[in-house]
C-alpha positions in Angstrom: -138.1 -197.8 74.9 -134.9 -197.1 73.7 -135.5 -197.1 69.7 -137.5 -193.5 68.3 -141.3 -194.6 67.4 -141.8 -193.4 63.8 -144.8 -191.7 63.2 -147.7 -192.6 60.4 -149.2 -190.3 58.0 -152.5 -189.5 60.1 -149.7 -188.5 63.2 -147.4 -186.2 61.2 -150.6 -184.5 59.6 -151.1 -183.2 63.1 -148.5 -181.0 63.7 -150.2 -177.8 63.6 -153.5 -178.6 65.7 -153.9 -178.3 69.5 -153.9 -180.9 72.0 -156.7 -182.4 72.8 -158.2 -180.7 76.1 -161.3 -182.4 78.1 -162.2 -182.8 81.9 -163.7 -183.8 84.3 -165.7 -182.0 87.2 -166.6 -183.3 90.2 -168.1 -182.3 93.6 -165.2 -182.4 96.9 -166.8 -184.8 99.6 -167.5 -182.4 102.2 -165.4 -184.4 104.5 -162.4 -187.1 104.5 -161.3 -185.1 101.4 -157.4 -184.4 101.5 -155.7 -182.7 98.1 -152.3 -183.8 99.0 -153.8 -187.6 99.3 -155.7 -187.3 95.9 -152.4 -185.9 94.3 -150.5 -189.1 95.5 -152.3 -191.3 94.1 -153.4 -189.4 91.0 -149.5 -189.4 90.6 -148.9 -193.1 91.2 -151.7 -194.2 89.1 -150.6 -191.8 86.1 -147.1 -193.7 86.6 -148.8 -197.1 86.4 -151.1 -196.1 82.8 -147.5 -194.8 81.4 -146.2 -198.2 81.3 -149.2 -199.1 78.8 -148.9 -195.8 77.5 -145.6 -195.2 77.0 -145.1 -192.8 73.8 -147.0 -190.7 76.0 -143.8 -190.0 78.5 -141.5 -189.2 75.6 -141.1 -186.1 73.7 -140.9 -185.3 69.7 -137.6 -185.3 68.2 -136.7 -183.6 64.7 -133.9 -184.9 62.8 -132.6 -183.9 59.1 -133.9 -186.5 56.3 -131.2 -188.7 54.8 -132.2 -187.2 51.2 -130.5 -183.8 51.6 -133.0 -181.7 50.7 -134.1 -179.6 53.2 -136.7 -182.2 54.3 -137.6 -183.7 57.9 -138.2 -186.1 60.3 -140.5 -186.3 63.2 -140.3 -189.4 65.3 -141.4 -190.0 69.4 -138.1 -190.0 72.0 -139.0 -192.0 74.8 -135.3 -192.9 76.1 -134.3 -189.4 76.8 -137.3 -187.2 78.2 -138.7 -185.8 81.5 -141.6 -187.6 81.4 -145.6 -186.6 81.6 -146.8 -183.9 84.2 -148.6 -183.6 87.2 -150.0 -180.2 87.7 -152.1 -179.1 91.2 -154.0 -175.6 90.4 -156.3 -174.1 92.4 -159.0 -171.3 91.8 -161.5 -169.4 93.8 -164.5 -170.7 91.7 -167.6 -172.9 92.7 -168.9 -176.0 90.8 -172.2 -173.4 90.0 -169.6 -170.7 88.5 -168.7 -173.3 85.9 -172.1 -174.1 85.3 -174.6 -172.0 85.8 -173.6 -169.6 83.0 -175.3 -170.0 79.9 -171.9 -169.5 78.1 -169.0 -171.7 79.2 -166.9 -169.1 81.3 -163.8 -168.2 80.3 -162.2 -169.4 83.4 -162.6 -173.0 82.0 -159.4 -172.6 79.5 -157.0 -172.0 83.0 -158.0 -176.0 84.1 -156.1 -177.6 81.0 -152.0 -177.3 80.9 -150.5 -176.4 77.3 -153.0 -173.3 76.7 -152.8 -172.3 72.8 -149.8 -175.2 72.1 -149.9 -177.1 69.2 -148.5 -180.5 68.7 -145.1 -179.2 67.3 -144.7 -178.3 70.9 -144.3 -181.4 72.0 -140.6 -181.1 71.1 -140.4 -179.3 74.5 -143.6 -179.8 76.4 -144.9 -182.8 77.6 -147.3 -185.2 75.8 -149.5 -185.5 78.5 -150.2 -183.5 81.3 -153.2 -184.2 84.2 -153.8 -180.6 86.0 -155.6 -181.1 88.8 -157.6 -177.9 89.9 -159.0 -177.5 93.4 -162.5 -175.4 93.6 -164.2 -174.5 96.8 -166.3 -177.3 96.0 -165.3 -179.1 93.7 -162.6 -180.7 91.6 -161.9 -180.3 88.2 -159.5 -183.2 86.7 -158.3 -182.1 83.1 -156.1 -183.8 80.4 -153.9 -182.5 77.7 -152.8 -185.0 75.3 -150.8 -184.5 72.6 -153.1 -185.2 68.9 -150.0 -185.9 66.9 -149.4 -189.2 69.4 -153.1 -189.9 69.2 -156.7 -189.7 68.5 -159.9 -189.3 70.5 -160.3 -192.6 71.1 -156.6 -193.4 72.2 -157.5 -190.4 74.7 -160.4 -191.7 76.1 -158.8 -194.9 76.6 -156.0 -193.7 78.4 -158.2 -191.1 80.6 -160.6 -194.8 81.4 -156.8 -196.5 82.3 -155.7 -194.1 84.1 -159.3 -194.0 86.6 -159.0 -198.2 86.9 -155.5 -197.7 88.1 -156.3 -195.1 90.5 -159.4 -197.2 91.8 -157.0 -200.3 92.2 -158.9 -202.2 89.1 -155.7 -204.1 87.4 -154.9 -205.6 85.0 -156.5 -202.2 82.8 -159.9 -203.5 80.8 -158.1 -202.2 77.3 -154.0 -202.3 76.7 -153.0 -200.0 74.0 -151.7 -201.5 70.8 -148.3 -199.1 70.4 -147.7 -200.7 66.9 -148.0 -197.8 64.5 -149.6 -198.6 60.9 -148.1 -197.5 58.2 -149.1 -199.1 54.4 -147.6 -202.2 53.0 -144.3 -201.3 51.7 -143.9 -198.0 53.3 -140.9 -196.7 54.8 -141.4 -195.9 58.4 -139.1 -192.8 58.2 -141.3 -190.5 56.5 -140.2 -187.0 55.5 -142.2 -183.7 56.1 -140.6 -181.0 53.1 -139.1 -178.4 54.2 -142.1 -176.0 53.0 -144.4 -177.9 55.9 -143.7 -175.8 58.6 -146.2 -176.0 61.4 -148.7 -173.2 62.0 -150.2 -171.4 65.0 -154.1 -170.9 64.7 -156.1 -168.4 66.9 -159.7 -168.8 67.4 -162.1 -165.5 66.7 -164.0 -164.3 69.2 -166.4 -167.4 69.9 -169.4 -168.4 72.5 -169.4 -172.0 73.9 -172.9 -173.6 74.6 -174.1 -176.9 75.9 -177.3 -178.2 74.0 -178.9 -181.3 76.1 -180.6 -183.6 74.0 -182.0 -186.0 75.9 -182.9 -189.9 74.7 -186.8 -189.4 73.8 -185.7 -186.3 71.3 -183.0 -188.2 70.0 -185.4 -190.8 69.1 -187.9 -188.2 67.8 -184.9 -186.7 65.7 -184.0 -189.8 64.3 -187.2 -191.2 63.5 -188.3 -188.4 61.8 -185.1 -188.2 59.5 -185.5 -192.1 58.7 -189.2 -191.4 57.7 -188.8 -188.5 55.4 -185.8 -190.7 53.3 -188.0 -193.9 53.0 -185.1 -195.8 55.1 -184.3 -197.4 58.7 -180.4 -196.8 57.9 -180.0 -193.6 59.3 -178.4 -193.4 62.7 -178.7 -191.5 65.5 -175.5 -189.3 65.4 -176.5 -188.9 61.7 -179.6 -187.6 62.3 -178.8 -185.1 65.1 -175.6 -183.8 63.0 -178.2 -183.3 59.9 -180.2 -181.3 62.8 -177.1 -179.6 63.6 -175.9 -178.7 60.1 -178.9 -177.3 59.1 -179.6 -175.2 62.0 -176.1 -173.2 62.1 -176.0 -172.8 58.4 -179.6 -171.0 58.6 -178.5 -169.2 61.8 -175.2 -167.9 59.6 -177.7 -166.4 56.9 -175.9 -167.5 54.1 -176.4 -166.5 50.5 -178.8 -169.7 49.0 -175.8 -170.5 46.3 -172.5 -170.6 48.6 -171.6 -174.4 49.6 -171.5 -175.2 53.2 -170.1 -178.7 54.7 -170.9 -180.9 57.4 -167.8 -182.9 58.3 -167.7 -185.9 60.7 -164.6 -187.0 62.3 -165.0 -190.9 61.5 -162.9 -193.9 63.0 -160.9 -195.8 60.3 -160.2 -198.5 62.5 -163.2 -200.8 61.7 -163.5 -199.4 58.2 -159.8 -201.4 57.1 -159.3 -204.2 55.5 -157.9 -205.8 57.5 -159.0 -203.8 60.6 -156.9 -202.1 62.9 -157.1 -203.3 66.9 -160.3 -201.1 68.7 -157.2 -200.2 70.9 -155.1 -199.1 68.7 -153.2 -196.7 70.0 -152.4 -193.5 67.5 -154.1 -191.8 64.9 -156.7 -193.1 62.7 -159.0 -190.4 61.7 -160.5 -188.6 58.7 -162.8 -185.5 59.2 -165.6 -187.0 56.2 -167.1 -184.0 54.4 -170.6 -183.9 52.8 -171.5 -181.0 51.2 -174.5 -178.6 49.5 -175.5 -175.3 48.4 -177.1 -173.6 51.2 -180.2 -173.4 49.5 -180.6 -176.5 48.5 -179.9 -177.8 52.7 -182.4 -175.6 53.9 -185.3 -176.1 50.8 -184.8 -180.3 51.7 -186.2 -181.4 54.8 -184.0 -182.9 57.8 -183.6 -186.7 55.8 -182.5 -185.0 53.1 -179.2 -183.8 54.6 -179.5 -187.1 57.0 -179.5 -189.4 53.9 -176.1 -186.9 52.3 -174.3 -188.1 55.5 -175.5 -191.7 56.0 -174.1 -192.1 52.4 -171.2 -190.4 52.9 -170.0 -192.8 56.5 -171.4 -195.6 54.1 -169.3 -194.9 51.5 -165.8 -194.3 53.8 -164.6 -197.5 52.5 -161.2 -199.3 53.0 -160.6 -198.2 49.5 -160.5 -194.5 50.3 -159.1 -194.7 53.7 -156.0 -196.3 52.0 -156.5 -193.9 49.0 -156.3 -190.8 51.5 -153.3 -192.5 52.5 -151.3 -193.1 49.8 -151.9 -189.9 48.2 -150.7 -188.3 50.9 -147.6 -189.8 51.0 -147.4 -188.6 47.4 -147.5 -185.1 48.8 -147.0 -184.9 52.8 -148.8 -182.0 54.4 -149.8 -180.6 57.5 -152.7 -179.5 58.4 -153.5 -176.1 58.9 -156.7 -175.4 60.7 -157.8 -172.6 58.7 -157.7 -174.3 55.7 -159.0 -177.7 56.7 -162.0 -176.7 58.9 -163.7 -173.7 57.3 -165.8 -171.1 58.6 -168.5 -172.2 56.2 -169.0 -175.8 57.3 -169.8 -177.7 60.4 -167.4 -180.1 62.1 -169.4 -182.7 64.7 -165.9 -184.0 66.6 -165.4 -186.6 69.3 -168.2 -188.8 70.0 -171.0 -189.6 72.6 -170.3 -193.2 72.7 -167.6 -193.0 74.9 -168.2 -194.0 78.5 -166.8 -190.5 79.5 -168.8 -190.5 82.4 -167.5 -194.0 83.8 -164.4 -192.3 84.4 -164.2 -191.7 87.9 -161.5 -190.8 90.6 -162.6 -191.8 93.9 -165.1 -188.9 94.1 -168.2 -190.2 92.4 -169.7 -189.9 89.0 -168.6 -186.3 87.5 -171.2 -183.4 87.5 -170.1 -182.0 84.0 -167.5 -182.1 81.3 -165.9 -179.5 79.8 -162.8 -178.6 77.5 -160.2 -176.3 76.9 -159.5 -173.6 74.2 -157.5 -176.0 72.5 -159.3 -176.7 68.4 -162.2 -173.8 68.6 -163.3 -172.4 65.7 -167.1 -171.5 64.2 -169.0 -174.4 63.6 -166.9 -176.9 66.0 -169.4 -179.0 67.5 -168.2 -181.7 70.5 -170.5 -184.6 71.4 -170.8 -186.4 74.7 -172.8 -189.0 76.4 -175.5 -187.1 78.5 -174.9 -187.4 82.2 -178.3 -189.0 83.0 -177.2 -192.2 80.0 -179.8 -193.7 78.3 -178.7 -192.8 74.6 -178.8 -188.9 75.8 -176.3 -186.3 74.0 -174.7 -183.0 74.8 -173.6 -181.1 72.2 -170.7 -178.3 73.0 -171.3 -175.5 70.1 -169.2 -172.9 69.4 -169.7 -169.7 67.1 -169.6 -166.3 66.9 -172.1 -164.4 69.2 -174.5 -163.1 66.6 -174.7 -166.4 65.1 -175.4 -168.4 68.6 -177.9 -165.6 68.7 -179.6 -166.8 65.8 -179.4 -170.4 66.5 -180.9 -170.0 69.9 -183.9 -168.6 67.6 -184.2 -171.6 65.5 -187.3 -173.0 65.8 -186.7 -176.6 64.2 -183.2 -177.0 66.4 -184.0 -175.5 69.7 -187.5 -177.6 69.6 -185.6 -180.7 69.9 -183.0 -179.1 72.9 -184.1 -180.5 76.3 
């Protein structure tokens, strides 16, 4: 594509967060396997998936705005870049080394490219990169995708087209939609003032925990939250982040006045007017935050806080979506990590219902996924599908060690952990 591909609000708002780093584990067939084999046609297939995704295989491009002041312009350059990357790693680690540990090892972080980068970086590093990492019994296939070119769900759609092209399955189930939205009667070229430089974050010293829910106490957790608010409209997700919310904020001791949050990172796709493709390929997020004095979240029971986020997914309405929207481009910012996604809240990202476990390279169903370093901070909480299905969850938690501590001591959360 030889014309730049303008970015939309939710894109340039990016800048300054990580990529988005998540894997895949699985076990090396004891025999027949051959690394240099897999590589091929990991390589060919990523080729293949390009030509859907193709913003993917460019590289950003900053220009100078046409109004002179010191402004700028940050657009996609797909005509005159090197392309994605193909990396093959190895380490001297066994599939029980990754999981065995209570704690996500450390060691994890080396099986993603683009350690620490932030989007900005994409200027220079590629948008994508697939690192293959070779264990003694195991391989570990793990994707770094730029978050200013897309969300969590164009991710996961381009991870699922890239395993139907490497298992021969073409035409791919779900084409991308490359046409960026921007409002009615928006310029395409928007401009990023000059005071919107792009920020480096560094995460605090944090633990990394998986939490198994499986689908009997995620029925048990919803139930009960739909029965103390009198309702049946509560969902699932809802319920287990109300579980969630409440248990970190009593782990973090809190004063009963200070306000803690609970923010949900919500698809705006069905929530337009009219609605955007399901494949539309980009950004269209909003981390939703409900809050409450801490006192008043712990003294209500687990419907209570339920019922505060049920409203507030209710209540994310075309209206504000496009509201967000517009007044942004009143006053374009990016975000800064510190300041959007504070230590005193709780942010539930990704989401289980992707078939991330339907992904598959030739080597069976995956054991485990993990992530990278890449958007850490206290309170970040990552949902995925539980391996064994059936409406299970896994929750990745990170905090600071005393607080994991104390949420490992929570009566009310760790009775519902499997």
């Amino acid at each position: 594509m030889k014309r730049p591909i303008h970015l939309p609000p939710w894109d340039l708002l990016m800048l300054s967060v990580h990529y988005i780093q998540k894997g895949h584990l699985y076990p090396k067939p004891s025999a027949g396997f051959h690394i240099a084999e897999f590589l091929r046609r990991i390589n060919h297939s990523l080729s293949l998936t390009l030509s859907h995704f193709y913003p993917l295989a460019g590289r950003l491009v900053t220009s100078n705005s046409p109004h002179d002041d010191g402004s700028y312009v940050v657009s996609i350059d797909c005509a005159n870049s090197p392309g994605a990357r193909l990396i093959h790693a190895a380490a001297d680690l066994t599939i029980s080394d990754v999981l065995s540990p209570t704690y996500v090892p450390v060691a994890v972080q080396s099986f993603f490219d683009h350690d620490r980068a932030i989007n900005h970086d994409g200027h220079t590093m590629s948008l994508v990169t697939i690192q293959v990492t070779e264990l003694i019994d195991g391989v570990f296939v793990g994707c770094s995708f730029n978050h200013a070119v897309g969300d969590g769900a164009s991710f996961w759609n381009f991870l699922t087209a890239l395993s139907e092209t490497y298992r021969g399955k073409t035409p791919i189930s779900r084409p991308p939609v490359n046409n960026r939205w921007f409002p009615e009667g928006c310029n395409q070229i928007i401009p990023l003032p000059a005071d919107q430089i792009p920020s480096r974050y560094e995460s605090p010293k944090l633990l990394e925990r998986f939490f198994h829910f499986s689908a009997e106490s995620i029925g048990k957790i919803k139930s009960k939250a739909n029965y103390q608010s009198g309702t049946t409209k509560i969902s699932s997700f809802q319920s287990l982040s109300a579980l969630v919310w409440r248990g970190i904020t009593r782990a973090r001791n809190f004063p009963a006045e200070k306000i803690t949050g609970c923010r949900l990172a919500t698809n705006n796709r069905g929530r337009m007017d009219p609605p955007l493709h399901p494949d539309y390929f980009g950004n269209s997020i909003n981390p939703m935050r409900t809050s409450a004095a801490v006192g008043e979240l712990l003294r209500n029971d687990l419907g209570w806080a339920a019922w505060r986020l049920h409203e507030a997914v209710v209540g994310h309405s075309d209206e504000k979506i496009k509201g967000f929207v517009s007044a942004w481009l009143e006053s374009p910012v990016v975000y800064r990590m510190e300041q959007v996604f504070d230590t005193d809240s709780v942010m539930m990202g990704s989401s289980p219902r992707f078939d991330k476990y339907g992904i598959e390279f030739g080597l069976g169903k995956a054991v485990a996924l993990r992530s990278g370093y890449a958007n850490k901070f206290s309170g970040k909480v990552t949902g995925y599908p539980g391996r064994d299905g059936g409406g299970s969850v896994d929750l990745e938690i990170c905090l600071p060690p005393a607080t994991m501590a104390a949420l490992e001591s929570d009566e009310e959360f760790m009775s519902c952990v499997s």
